[in-house]
N, C-alpha and C positions, 0 to 999 in steps of 0.2 A: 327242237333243234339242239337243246342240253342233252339231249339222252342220243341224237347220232353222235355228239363231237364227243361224250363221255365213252359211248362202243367206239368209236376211232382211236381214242387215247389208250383203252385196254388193250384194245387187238394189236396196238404198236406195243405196246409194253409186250406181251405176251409174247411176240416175235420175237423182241429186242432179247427178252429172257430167255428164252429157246435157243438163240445166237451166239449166246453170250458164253451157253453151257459146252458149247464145242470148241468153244477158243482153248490155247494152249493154257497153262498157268504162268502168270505173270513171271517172265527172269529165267523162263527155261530155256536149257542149253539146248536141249534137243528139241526146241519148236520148230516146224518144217519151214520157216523164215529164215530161221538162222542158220540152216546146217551147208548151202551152198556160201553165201554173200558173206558171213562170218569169217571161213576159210580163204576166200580169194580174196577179202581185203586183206586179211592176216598175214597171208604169204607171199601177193605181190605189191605192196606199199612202201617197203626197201628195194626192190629193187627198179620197179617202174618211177618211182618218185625220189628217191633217195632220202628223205624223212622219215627218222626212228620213229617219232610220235606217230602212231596210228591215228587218233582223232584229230591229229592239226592236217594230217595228208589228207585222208576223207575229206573235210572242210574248206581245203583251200584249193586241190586240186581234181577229184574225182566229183564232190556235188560244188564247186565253185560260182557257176552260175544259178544253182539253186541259192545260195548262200547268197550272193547277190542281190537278186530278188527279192529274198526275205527282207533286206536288209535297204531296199527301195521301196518296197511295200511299209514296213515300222517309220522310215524318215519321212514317207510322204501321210501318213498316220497324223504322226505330230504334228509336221507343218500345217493340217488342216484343222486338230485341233486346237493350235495357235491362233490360226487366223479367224476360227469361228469366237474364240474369246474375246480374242483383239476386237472384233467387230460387235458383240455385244458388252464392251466397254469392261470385260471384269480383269483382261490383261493388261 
């Protein structure tokens, strides 16, 4: 059983490594990610939103509901880690 779960752990490595080596390099301008969505928030987030800050526009108005969400999912996080202390007495 050690030696299939040890070949499943290489063969994922070996993938994951092989995967990894086509990715762009971290922070490049010209990775095929950025060279559409880069440009059209650049150029329509004055005028569709009226907010100079590019990263407060993105955030509050174009992923808003995603930012929401995040931000339901972290407070309900806590709450739970709250109340699982609370209930074994160390809160």
């Amino acid at each position: 059983m050690r030696a299939k779960a040890l070949l499943a752990v290489l063969l994922i490595g070996i993938i994951l490594f092989w995967a990894i080596e086509d990715m762009p390099a971290f922070g490049d301008p010209q990775a095929p990610a950025t060279q559409y969505t880069g440009e059209l928030y650049i150029n329509s987030v004055l005028p569709d939103i009226g907010i100079e800050n590019i990263v407060t526009a993105i955030l509050a108005s174009y992923r808003g509901f995603d930012t929401l969400g995040e931000t339901v999912v972290i407070f309900t996080a806590g709450i739970s880690v709250a109340l699982l202390l609370r209930r074994g007495g160390q809160l």
